[in-house]
C-alpha positions in Angstrom: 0.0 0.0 0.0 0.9 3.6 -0.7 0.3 7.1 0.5 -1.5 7.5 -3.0 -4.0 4.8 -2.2 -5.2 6.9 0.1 -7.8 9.4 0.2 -6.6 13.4 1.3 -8.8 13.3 4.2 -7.4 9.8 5.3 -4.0 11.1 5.0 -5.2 13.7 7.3 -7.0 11.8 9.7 -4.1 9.3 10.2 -1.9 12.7 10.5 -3.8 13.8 13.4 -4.6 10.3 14.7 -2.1 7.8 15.9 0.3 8.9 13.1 0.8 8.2 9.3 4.0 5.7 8.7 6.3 6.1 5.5 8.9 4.2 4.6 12.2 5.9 2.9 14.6 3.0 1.9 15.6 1.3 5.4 13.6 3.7 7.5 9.9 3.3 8.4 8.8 6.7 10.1 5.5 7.5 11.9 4.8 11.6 11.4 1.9 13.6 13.0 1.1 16.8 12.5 -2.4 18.8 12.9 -1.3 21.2 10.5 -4.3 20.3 6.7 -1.4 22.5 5.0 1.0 20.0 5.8 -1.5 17.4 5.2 -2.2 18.0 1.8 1.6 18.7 0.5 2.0 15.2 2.1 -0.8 13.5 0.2 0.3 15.1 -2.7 4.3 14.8 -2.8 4.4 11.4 -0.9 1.7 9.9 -2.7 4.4 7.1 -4.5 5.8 6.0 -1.0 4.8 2.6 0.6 3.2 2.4 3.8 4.8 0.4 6.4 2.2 -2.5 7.6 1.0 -2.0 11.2 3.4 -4.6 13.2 6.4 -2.9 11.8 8.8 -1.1 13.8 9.3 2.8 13.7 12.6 4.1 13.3 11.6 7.5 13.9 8.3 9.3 15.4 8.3 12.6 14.6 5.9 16.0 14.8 5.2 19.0 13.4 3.1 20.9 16.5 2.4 24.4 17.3 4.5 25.4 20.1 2.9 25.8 24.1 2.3 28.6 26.1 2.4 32.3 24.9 4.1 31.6 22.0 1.4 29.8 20.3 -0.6 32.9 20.4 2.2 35.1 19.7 3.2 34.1 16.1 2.2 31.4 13.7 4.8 28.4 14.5 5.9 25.3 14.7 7.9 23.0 16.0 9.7 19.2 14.8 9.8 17.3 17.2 11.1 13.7 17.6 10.5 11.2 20.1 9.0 14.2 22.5 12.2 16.2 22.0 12.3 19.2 20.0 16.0 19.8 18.3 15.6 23.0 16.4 14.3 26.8 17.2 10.4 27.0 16.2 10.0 27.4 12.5 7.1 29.3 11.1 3.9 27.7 10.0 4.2 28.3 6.2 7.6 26.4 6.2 6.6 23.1 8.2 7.2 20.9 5.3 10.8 22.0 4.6 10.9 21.7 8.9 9.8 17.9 8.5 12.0 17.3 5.8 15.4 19.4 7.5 14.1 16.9 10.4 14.2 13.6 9.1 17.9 14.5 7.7 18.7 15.3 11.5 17.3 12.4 12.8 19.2 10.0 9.6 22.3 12.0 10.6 22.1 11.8 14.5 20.9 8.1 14.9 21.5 5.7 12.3 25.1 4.9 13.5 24.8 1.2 12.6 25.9 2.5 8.5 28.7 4.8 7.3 26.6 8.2 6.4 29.0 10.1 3.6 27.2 14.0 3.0 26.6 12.7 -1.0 24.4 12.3 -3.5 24.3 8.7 -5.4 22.3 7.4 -8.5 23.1 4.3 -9.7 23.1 2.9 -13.6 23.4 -0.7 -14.2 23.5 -1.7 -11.0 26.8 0.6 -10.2 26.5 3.2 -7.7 28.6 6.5 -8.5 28.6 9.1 -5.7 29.1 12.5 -5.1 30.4 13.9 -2.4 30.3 17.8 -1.8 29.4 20.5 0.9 26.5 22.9 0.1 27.1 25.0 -2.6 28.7 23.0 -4.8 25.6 21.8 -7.2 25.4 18.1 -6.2 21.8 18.5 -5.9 21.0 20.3 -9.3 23.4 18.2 -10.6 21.9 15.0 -9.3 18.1 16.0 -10.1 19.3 16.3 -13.8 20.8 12.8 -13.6 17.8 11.1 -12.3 16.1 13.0 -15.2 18.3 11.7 -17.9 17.8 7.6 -17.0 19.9 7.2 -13.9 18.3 6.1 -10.5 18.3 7.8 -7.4 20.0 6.2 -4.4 20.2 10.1 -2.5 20.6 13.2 -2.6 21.7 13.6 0.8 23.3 10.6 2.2 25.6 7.8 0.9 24.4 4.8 3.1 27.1 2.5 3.3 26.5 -0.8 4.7 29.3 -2.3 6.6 29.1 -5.7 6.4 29.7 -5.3 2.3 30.4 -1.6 1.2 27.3 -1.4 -0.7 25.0 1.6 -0.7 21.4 1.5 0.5 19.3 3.9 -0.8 16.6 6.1 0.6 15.3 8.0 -2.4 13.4 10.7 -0.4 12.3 14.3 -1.9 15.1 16.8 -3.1 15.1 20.1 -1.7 17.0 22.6 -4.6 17.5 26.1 -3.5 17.4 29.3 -4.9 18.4 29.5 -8.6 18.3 25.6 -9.1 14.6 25.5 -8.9 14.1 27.5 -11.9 17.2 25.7 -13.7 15.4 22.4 -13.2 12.2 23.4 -14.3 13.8 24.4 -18.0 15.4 21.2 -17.8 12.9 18.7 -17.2 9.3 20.6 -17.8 7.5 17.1 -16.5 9.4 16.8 -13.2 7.1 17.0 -10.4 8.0 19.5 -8.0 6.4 21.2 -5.1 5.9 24.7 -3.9 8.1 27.3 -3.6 9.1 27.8 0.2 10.2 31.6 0.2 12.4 33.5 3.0 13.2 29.7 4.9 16.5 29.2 6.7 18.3 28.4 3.8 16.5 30.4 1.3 14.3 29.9 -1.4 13.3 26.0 -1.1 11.2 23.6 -3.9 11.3 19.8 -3.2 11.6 17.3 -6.3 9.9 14.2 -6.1 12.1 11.1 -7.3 10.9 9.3 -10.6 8.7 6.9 -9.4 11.0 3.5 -10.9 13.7 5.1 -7.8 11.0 4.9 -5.2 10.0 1.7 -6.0 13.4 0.0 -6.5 14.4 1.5 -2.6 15.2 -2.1 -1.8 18.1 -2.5 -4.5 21.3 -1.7 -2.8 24.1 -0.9 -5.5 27.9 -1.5 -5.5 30.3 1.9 -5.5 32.3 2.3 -9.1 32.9 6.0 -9.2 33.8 8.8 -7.0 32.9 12.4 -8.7 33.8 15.3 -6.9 31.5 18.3 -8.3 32.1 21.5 -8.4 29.7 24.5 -10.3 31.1 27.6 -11.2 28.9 30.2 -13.2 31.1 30.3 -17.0 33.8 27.6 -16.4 34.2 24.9 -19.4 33.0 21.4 -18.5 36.3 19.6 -17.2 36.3 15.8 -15.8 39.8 14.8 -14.2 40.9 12.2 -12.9 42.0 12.5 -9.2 44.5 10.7 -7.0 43.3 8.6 -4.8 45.2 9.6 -1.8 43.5 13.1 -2.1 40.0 11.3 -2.8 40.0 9.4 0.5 40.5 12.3 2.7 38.1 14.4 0.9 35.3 11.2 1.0 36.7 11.3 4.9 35.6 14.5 5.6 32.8 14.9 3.8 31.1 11.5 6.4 28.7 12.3 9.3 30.2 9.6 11.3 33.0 8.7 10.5 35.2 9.8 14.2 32.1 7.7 15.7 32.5 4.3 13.7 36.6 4.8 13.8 38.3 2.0 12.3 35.2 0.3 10.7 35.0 3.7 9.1 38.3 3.8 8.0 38.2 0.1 5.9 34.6 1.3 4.6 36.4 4.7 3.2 39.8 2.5 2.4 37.6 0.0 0.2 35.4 2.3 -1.8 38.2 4.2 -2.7 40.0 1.2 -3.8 37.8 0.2 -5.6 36.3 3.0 -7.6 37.4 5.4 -10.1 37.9 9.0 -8.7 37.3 12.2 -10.7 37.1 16.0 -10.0 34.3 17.9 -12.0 33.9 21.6 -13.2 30.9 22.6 -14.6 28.8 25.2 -15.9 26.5 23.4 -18.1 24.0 20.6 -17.0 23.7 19.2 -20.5 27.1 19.1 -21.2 28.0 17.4 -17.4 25.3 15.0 -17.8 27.2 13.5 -21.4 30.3 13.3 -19.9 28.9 11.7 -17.1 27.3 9.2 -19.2 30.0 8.4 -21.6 32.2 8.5 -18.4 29.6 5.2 -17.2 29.5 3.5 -20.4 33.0 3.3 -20.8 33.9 2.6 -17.4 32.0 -1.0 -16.7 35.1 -3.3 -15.7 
């Protein structure tokens, strides 16, 4: 069953109710949330997810609540809150779906110690994974929404998962939040992609969430071996360039670009030293998607050994 076989007003009853459970890749979370705004962006942008049956375990319970006391009179807010806890500083009422989704990231980041969490987008093609790790700015996610546009799947956007006992990556396909400039550079690039509303003056800007295609939400149970390692960088102007990159230098830089990896220490360390090892490592420039998404793609059909 998915949220899609639902009606709106189930989706908000369930909301409200004892909860509505989702399942991203290897997570199952329960949400609530009073809020029929949030109710109906849910219907409406998770409607291809599954729905975890009812004996299965939670990883995560989460809420979106207005917050007590004066303050709930004061402004329109609200608050994520997971568990009973609340992390963050209220957020206002219009941006409580970017809140839930900033939340779930914290609560991936914070408590899933049991994987190897790299900050990096992956899609996969033919069943190899290649990964791109980068800190904001650097147009991983534009980069990886054109991708997943273009015939690759979608593994993340946000995290590489990898799984310790065999170095795959797990993926957990969830919506991709594009900021600022890459919401309208998307929209030219793929007219048919479905993508939500335009969150205005959030905490990190301008925010639009793109829904996955729907063959990467229903493949979240296909884990895929790393191949290559594609360090991205945009820069308004430059010419496309795809180097290679040495692999000393690619291991520190897949090193500090982990959530975890101080915490898992010398697991963390053979996880890192294995990937590396066995990929091929590149540096990108780019300026153009078109362009980056060819060389990509010639990069993947010559490189299948």
């Amino acid at each position: 069953m998915i949220i899609g076989d639902l009606a709106r007003q189930d989706v908000a009853q369930r909301l409200a109710g004892d909860g509505l459970g989702i399942r991203f890749g290897p997570f199952n979370i329960r949400i609530r949330s009073e809020l029929a705004s949030f109710a109906a962006l849910a219907h409406q942008l998770y409607a291809p997810y599954p729905i975890p049956g009812e004996a299965s375990f939670n990883d995560f319970h989460v809420r979106l609540a207005r917050p007590r006391g004066l303050r709930r009179w004061w402004r329109q807010q609200v608050c994520f809150a997971v568990d009973g806890q609340s992390p963050f500083a209220p957020y206002t009422v219009e941006h409580a779906f970017p809140a839930l989704e900033w939340g779930i990231n914290w609560c991936v980041a914070t408590r899933s110690h049991h994987l190897l969490m790299l900050h990096s987008a992956v899609v996969e093609r033919q069943g190899k994974a290649m990964l791109f790790p980068a800190w904001p700015g650097h147009g991983k996610s534009t980069l990886c929404t054109a991708l997943i546009h273009s015939g690759w799947r979608l593994l993340s956007d946000e995290f590489g998962l990898v799984h310790p006992a065999d170095g795959s990556v797990l993926p957990i396909p969830r919506l991709i939040p594009l900021k600022n400039e890459s919401i309208d550079v998307i929209r030219r690039f793929r007219s048919d992609a479905v993508i939500g509303p335009a969150f205005y003056g959030t905490r990190k800007g301008t925010v639009a969430h793109v829904r996955p295609p729907l063959d990467s939400i229903r493949r979240a149970d296909e884990p895929a071996r790393p191949r290559w390692l594609v360090f991205p960088r945009w820069l308004a102007g430059a010419a496309l360039s795809l180097t290679r990159m040495p692999k000393s230098q690619a291991f520190l830089m897949v090193a500090t670009n982990s959530f975890n990896y101080e915490v898992l220490d010398a697991t963390a360390f053979s996880l890192v030293a294995d990937m590396v090892d066995a990929c091929n490592c590149y540096s990108l420039c780019y300026s153009n998607l078109d362009e980056a998404i060819r060389v990509l793609g010639e990069l993947a059909d010559a490189d299948q050994g």
